[in-house]
N, C-alpha and C positions, 0 to 999 in steps of 0.2 A: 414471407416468414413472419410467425408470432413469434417476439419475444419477448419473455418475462425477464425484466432484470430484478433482483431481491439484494438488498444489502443491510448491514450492519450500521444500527445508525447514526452513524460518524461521518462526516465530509471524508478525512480520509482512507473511507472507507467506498462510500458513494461518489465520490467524484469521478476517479477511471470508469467506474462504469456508467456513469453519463456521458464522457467520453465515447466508448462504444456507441449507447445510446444512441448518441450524435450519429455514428455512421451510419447506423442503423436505417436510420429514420432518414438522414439524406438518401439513402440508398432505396429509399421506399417500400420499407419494413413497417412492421405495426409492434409498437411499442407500450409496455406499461412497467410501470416500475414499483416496487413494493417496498415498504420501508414506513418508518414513523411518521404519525403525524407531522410533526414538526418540519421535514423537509419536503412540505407536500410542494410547496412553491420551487424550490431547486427542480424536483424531479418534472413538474410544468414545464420548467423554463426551456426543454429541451426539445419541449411538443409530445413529449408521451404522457398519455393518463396513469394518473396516480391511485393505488388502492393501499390502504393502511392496512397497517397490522393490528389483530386482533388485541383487544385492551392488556391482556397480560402480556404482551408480549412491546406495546406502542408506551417506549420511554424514551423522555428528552437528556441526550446527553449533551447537552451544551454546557452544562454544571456539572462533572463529575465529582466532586467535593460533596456536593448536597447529595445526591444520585449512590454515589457509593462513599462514603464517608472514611470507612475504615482502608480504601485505596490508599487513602493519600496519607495515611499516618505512618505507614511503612516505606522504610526505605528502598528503592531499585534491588533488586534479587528474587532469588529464589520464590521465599513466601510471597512477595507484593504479584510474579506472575503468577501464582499460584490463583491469587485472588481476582487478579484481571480473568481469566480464563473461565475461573468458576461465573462470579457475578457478572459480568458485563456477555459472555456469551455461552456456555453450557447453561446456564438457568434458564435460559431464552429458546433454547432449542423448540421444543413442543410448540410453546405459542407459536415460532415463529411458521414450524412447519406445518399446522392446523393454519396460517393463514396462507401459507404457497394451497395447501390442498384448496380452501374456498377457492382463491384467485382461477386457479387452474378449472375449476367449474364455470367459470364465465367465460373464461377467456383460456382457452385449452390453446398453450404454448406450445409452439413448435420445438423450444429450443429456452433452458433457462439458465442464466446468467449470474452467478453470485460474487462477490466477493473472497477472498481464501479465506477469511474464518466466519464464511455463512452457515452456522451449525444447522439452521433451518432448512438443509439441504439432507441433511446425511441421513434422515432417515426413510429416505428415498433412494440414498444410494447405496442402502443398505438393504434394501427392500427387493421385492421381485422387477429384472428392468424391463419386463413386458408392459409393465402400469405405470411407468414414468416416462418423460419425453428426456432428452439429450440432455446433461448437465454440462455445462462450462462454469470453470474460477477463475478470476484472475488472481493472478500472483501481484498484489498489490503495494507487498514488500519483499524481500529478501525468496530466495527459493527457501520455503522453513523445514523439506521435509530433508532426511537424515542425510549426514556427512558424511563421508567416507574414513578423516580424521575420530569418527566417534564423539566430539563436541556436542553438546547438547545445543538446540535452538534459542535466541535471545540469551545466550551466556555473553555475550558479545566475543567468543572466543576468537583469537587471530586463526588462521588457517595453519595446523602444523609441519613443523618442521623437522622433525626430530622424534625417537623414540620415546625420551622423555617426556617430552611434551603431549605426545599420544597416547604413553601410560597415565600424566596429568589427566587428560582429559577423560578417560575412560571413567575414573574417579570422582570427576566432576558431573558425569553422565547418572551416574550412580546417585549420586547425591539430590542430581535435577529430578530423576526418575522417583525418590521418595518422596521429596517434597512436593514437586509439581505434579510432574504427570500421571503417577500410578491414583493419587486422589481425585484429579481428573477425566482421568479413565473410568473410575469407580464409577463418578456423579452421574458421567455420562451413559455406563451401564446400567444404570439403577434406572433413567426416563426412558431409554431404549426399552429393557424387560416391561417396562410399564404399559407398552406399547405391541407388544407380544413380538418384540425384533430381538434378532438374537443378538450377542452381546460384541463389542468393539476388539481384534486381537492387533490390533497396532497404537501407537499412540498418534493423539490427535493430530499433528503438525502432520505425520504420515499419513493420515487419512485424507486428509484436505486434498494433499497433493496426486494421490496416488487413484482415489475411490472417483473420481469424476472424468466424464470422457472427455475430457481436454482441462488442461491447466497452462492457461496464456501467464506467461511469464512477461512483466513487463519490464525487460531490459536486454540486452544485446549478451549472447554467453561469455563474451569475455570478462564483464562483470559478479560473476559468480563463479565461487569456488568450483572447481573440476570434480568432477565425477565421472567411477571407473562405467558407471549404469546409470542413468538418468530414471526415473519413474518414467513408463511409456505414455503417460499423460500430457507430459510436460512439454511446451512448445515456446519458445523463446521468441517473441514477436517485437521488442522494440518497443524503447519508449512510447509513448500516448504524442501524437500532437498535441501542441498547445492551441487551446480555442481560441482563435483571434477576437477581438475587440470587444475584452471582457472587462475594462478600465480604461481610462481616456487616458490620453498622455500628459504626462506631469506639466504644469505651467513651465518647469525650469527646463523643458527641455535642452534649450537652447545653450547649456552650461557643459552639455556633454559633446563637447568639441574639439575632443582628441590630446586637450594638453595638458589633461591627469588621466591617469590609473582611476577605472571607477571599480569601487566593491561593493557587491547587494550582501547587507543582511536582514534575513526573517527567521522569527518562530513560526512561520506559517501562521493557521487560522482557530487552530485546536487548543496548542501550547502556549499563546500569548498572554496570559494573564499576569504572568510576571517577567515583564522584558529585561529585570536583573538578572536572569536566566544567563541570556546572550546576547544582547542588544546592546544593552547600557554600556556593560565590556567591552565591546568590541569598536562602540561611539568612542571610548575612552582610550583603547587602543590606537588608533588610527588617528586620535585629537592633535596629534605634534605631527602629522604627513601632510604638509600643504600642497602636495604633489598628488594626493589620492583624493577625491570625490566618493562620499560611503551614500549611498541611497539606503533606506530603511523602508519597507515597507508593515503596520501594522496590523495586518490582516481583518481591518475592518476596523479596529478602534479608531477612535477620535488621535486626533494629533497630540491632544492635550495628556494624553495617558502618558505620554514621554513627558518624562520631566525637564524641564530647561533650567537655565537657558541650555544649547545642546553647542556642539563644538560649529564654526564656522566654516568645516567642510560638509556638513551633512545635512540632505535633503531628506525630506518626509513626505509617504504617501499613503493612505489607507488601503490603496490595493495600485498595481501594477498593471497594465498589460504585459504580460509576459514573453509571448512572442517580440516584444520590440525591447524589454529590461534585457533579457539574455541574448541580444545582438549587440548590446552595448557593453557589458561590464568585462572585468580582467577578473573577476574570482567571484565567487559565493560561500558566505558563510552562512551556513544552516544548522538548526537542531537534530538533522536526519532525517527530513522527511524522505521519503524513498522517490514517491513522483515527482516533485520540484529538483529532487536534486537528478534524476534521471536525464531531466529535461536540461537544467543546466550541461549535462556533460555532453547531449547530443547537441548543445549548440558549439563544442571545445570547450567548457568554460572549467579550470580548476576551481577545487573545492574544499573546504576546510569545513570539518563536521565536528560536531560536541553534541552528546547526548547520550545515555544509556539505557534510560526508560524502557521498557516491553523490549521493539526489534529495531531501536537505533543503535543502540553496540552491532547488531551484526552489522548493518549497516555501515556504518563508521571502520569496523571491519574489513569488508571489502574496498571500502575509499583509499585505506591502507595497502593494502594488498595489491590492487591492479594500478597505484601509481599514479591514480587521478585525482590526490589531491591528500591532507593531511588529518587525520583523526588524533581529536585531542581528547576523546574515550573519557570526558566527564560531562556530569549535567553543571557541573561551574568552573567554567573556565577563569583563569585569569585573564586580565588586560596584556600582560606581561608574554603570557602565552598565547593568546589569538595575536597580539603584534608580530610577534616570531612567527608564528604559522601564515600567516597574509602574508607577510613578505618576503617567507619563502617560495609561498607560492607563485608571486607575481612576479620575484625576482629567477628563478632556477627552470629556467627552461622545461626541464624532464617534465613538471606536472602537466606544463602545455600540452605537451609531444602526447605523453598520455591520454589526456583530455579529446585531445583532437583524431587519434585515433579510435578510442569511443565511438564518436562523431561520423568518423568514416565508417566503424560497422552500423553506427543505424540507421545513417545516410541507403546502405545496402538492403537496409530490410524496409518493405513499404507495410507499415505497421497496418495500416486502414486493407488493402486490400488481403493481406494475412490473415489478420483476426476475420474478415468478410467470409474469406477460402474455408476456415475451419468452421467454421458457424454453420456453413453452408454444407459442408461435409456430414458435419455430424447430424444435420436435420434431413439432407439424402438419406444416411445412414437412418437412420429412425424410423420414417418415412417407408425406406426399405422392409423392414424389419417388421413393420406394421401390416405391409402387403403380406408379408410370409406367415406371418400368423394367423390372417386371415384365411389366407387359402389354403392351409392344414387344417383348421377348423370350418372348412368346409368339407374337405373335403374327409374330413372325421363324421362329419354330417351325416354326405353324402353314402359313406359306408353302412354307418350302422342302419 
């Protein structure tokens, strides 16, 4: 099998699908991966060749501040998705999908692989499917396409309960539809017509999920809200494994010896620029617990970036192995990322989440919802209240029980050999479909 992997160029955006990747390539597939510059070494490290994206399209978002300036002036809501959506991926479409067509000339994929909001895709899946090979997404956050409650996507809305609450929302739908989506929809029609493709009749979160022959869901369905009809796309595959020995093990190991409670907290590798975020807090929270051990890890910064002196339970690491922090700890406190916290809960691990940004409300959302753990549904938590949320989680049973249930359904699903199955399916499929065409046009041929 060729496969093209394309993503958005975010870690996490491209990490799951390096993940893949991995199997991929163990599996002894031919791999190459598309995406910016800048992550030309990530996409190496995995042993697939790397092709960039065409210059309009080849931006470093390691600095979103410099990159998109007016992002970060606005507050979490409506307009600020509004703007994530436009600048960072509908403006990028064209480039991006003038560089899948090169790539595809050299290297004619069997089977291509994106991200959920790899717009660089949609005008392929928009197009005639005779001239395209198989597409797959991963669902790399939350399932985003429409609720059955009527919620709109990234409102961070709880799941309803009530008629009230789903006349609220219909209103709040209404609201997201003017502001976000319908001028979305626009942009995205206006490069589409550009293109001589006809124009988008769903909104984008429902295209993603819905337009691609397969949409790998990464997490187990009990973590996502119920639906009466799932999109026929959609396939629920299970957290990603975690890569082994992807950071050494901490000097201190030897402290984690069962006679405290340990807590991991990260902003991950994206959101760390300001560890008053959630770190600081949470170091401060847990500073009077001589009974809890907090490990931190920096996602790369220097140690130094934390200011000290720091409290006398807590350990610092610039990066983790992960497969061996999530066999250790009694909780995780995270900003939402969706794959680390995924990860945590297939190890049992409760969890306590803050964040609202883009799609950690929903996020944070579901952590509420299914019982595994507590959402404190802001980007600034107090000390006050991540203390209360840690140690109810460490302390009350249920979020365990919850947790470790998790655990038991993605213990059930063998995530590597599923994603393999459907990969493999839909490049049969394709495959298929290529022979058929061929042999009408011959046999068109032949007639005339």
């Amino acid at each position: 099998m060729k496969a093209l992997l394309v993503s958005t160029p975010a870690m996490g955006h491209l990490h799951p699908l390096l993940g893949v990747g991995r199997m991929l390539i163990s599996g002894g597939h031919e791999v190459v991966g598309l995406s910016s510059s800048f992550l030309q070494n990530r996409i190496e490290s995995i042993g697939a060749r790397f092709r960039s994206f065409v210059p309009a399209a080849d931006i470093d978002t390691r600095d979103i501040s410099t990159l998109f300036p007016e992002l970060v002036q606005l507050s979490p809501g409506p307009d600020q998705l509004r703007l994530i959506l436009q600048r960072a991926f509908v403006e990028f479409m064209l480039p991006q999908y003038e560089s899948v067509r090169q790539t595809l000339q050299e290297f004619p994929a069997d089977v291509i692989l994106g991200d959920h909001l790899m717009c660089g895709v949609l005008p392929l899946l928009l197009g005639p499917r005779a001239q395209r090979p198989p597409i797959a997404l991963l669902g790399t956050t939350y399932l985003i396409s429409s609720r059955d409650d009527g919620a709109p996507g990234d409102a961070g809305a709880p799941l309803a309960t009530s008629n009230q609450q789903r006349s609220d929302y219909a209103a709040l739908a209404r609201k997201y539809d003017e502001i976000v989506f319908r001028p979305v929809g626009d942009e995205l029609n206006e490069y589409l017509g550009g293109i001589g493709i006809a124009p988008l009749h769903m909104n984008l979160y429902d295209a993603m999920v819905e337009l691609p022959d397969a949409y790998l869901q990464l997490t187990v369905p009990s973590f996502e809200f119920p639906r009466r009809e799932l999109p026929r796309s959609v396939r629920f595959v299970g957290p990603l494994p975690i890569t082994p020995n992807q950071a050494p093990v901490p000097s201190w190991v030897h402290e984690l010896d069962g006679s405290r409670k340990v807590v991991l907290v990260t902003q991950g590798t994206l959101t760390n620029n300001d560890f008053g975020e959630l770190v600081l807090p949470t170091l401060a929270a847990l500073a009077d617990q001589p009974d809890i051990l907090v490990m931190v890890t920096t996602g790369g910064r220097p140690r130094e970036a934390l200011p000290g002196p720091l409290p006398a339970n807590v350990r610092v690491a610039e990066y983790l192995p992960f497969e061996w922090a999530m066999s250790k700890i009694d909780a995780f406190v995270t900003n939402g990322g969706y794959g680390s916290l995924n990860q945590a809960l297939s190890f049992g691990v409760p969890v306590v989440t803050a964040g609202t940004v883009a799609d950690r409300g929903d996020v944070g959302a579901r952590v509420a919802w299914s019982g595994v753990g507590i959402n404190l549904a802001t980007n600034a938590p107090t000390s006050d209240a991540l203390r209360s949320a840690v140690l109810r989680v460490l302390d009350e049973p249920a979020y365990r029980s919850k947790a470790a249930a998790f655990a038991s359904e993605a213990q059930r699903i063998d995530t590597r050999s599923e994603v393999l199955r459907i990969l493999d399916s839909l490049v049969s499929s394709g495959r298929q479909q290529q022979v058929g065409r061929s042999s009408a046009r011959r046999k068109t041929a032949e007639a005339g």
